[in-house]
N, C-alpha and C positions, 0 to 999 in steps of 0.2 A: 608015639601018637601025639601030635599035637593039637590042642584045641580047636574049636573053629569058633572066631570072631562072631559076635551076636549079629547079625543081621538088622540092619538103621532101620528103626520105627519109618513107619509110614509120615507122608507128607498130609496135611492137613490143614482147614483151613476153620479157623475158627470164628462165623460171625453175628456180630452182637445184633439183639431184635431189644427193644427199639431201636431204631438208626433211622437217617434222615430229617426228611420233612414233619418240622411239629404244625401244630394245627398256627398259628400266627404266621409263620412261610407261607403256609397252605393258602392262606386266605389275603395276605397281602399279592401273592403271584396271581391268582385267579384275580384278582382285583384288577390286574393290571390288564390282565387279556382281556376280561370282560369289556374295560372300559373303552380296549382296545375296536372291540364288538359295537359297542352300543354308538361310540362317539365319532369313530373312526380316526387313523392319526393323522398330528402327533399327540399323545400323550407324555405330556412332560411329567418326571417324577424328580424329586428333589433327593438327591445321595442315590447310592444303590437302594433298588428295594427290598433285597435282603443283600448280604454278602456272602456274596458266590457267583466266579467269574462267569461259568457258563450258563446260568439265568438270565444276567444280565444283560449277556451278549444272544441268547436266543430272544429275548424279548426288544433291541434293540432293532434286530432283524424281523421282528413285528410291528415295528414304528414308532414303540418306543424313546424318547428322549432321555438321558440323565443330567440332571443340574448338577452344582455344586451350591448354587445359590439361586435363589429366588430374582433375583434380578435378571437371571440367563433367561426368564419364563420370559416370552411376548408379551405384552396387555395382553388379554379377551381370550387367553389361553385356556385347558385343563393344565391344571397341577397336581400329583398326588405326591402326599408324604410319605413315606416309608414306613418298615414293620419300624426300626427303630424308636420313632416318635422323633417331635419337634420342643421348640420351646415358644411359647406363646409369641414373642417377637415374631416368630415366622409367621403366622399367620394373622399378624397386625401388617406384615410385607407382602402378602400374598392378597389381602384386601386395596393398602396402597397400588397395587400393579392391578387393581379389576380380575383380579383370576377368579375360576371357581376350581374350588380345591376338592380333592374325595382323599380322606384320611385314614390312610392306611394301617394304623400304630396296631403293633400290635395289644389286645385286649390285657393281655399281662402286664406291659411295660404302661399302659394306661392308669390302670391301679395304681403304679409306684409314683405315678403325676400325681395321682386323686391324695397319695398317702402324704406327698411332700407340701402339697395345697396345705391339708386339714393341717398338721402339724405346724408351718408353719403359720398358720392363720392363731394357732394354740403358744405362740411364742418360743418356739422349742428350735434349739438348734439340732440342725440337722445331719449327722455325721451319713453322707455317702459313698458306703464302699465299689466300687469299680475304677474303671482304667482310664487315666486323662485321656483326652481327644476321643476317647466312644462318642459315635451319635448318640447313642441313649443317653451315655453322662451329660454330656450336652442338652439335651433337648429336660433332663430331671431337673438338673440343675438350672434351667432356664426358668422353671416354675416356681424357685424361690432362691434366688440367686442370693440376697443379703444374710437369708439363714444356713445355708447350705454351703458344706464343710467335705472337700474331695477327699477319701482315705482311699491309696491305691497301696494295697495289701496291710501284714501286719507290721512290715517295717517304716510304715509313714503314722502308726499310734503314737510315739516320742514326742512327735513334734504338732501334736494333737490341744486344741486350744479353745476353751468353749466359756459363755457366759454366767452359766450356773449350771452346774454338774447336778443339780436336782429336775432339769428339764432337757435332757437329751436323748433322743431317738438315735437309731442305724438304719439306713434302708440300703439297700444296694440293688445295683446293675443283675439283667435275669440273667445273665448266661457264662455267671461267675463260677470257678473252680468251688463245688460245696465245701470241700476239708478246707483250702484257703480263706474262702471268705467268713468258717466258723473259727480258724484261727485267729482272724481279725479281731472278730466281735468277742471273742476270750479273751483278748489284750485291750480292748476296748473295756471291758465291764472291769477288768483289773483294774483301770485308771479310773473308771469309772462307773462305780457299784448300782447309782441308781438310773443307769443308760437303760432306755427303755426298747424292746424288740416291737418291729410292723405287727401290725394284726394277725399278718399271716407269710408264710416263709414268699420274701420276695423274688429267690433263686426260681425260673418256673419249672414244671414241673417234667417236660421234654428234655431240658439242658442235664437235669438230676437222674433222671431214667438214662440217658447215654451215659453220663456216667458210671453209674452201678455197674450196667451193661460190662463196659470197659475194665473194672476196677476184676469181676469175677472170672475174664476172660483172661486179663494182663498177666498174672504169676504162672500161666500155662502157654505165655506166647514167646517165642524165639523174637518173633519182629510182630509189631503193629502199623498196620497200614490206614492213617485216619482221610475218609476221604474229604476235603474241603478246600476255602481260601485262606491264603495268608493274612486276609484280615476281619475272619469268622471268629468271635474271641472265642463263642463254645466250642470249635471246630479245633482250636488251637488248645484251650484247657484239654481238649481229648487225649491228646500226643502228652503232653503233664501227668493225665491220670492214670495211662497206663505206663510211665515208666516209672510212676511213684508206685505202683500196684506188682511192681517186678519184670514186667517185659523187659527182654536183654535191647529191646532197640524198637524206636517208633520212628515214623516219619509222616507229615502234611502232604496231602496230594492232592492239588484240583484235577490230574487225567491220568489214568493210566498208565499213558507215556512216559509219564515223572517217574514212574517206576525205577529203581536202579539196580540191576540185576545185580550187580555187586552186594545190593543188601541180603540178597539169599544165598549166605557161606553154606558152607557143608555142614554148617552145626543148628542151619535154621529148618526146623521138621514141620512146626508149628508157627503158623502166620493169623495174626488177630487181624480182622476188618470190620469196619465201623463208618458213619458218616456224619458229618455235621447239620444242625437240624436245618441247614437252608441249604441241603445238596440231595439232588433229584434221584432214586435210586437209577437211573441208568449209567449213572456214573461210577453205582457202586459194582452195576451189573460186570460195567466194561474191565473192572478192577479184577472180579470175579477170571472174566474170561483170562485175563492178559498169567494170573496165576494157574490157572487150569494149563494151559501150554506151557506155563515152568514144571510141573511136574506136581500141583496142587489142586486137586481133582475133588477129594473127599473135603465135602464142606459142612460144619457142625453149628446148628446154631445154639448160640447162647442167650437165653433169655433172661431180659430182668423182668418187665413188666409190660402192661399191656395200657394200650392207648384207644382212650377211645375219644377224646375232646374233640369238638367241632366249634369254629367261630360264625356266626353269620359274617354275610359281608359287609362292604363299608354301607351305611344309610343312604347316602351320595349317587348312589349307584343307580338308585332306584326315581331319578330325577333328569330333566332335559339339560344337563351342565353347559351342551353349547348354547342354548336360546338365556339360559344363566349368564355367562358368560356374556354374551352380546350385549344383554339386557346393563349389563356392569361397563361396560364400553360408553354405550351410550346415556347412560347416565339415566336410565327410566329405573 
């Protein structure tokens, strides 16, 4: 009599709530169509207004424009800035051109302006954790550029260099990997015992919810499938988190299509899915389906926590920006 082989666990599809759109996506993308509404295009926006390719390109297809810079805007134009945020210069460039502007930032990455303001107005250098070339690095460090000190992770504390180690704060970038950037600030206070923390944790509070999410799901997934763009930084820490959390394999996907059937061997039972907070759940949907035809049918959610934020929208919104705008042309 010979045994008979256990029969392979069922296929399953494990996926994390929260996921997607945080309330700062939420309200910069309606910002956009609204304005789209109210003004009629073009509406120019300066960078993506969040990062995620098919937002941008559905909103492009609504009449949308994207800059790279403020000089690409016409005179007498609308402009709006992005969830990201700007740095003051821009919007000393976007009065030079007569634009009227509706500012999109998000409400979170606001705060960390308002944090780098006070502090340096308080003489305190400013050690900011996140990643060169971010719009947000950019547009934080724009608010006090003389005080303000770039640390991207904890292997740039070495060479870390401040004017009196009895006045220095951390702030960082919202949509940083939490374990990394509390690595940071632990190598940070090593060097520097009386390094002072923000008022209140600067990571928001979307970017940390996806992760949990991720982190509880990852030691029970074969593959993680995170949906986003290549240059969503929370979208990108996702793929990080769960294979620091034990997933045997993650991969980034702005469509479905990216999918690579190769990634589901015969040893992958269990598939994690997840989304980055500036990707629309129909993209998570179409994820869902393209798995359901591999043979991943039973879908389990994993919960971390429950969302309920809401932003109003921009103030801007609520004004005649073309008769503004004209009004700026012609010089009344």
């Amino acid at each position: 009599m010979t045994d008979t082989p256990p029969a392979p666990s069922a296929r399953r599809v494990l996926l994390a709530a929260p996921r997607g759109y945080c309330a700062g996506v939420d309200r910069a993308v309606i910002a956009v169509e609204k304005a789209l509404e109210q003004y009629g295009a073009p509406i120019y926006v300066r960078h993506e207004i969040v990062h995620n390719k098919y937002v941008v390109q559905t909103l492009e297809k609504k009449g949308a424009i994207f800059v790279d810079k403020t000089a690409e805007v016409p005179e007498g134009s609308i402009v709006m800035f992005s969830a990201h945020g700007v740095a003051p210069i821009v919007h000393e460039e976007a009065a030079e051109r007569k634009l009227a502007t509706i500012d999109a930032t998000c409400p979170l990455v606001t705060k960390v302006h308002k944090e780098a303001v006070r502090f340096a107005q308080e003489d305190y250098d400013i050690l900011l954790i996140g990643h060169e070339g971010h719009e947000e690095v950019i547009g934080t460090s724009g608010e006090a550029p003389d005080h303000i000190t770039l640390v991207d992770g904890p292997e740039d504390v070495a060479s870390v260099t401040v004017r009196d180690e009895s006045k220095v704060v951390w702030l960082s970038q919202t949509t940083l990997s939490v374990d990394e950037t509390m690595e940071t600030v632990d190598r940070l206070k090593e060097k520097f015992p009386q390094l002072v923390s923000p008022p209140s944790d600067d990571i928001c509070y979307a970017t940390q919810n996806r992760q949990i999410a991720v982190k509880q799901m990852g030691a029970d997934a074969d593959l993680v499938i995170v949906v986003g763009s290549q240059n969503s930084s929370n979208s990108k820490r996702l793929v990080e988190v769960a294979l620091g959390a034990g997933a045997k394999d993650a991969h980034l996907v702005d469509f479905a299509s990216e999918i690579d059937e190769a990634w589901l061997t015969d040893e992958v039972r269990t598939v994690g899915v997840t989304s980055g907070a500036s990707v629309p759940e129909v993209l998570v949907e179409e994820v869902l389906e393209w798995l359901s035809r591999h043979g991943f049918e039973d879908v389990e959610i994993v919960k971390a926590a429950e969302e309920s934020i809401t932003f109003s929208l921009p103030k801007e919104l609520r004004r005649d920006l073309r008769s503004e705008a004209a009004s700026l042309v012609d010089g009344k």
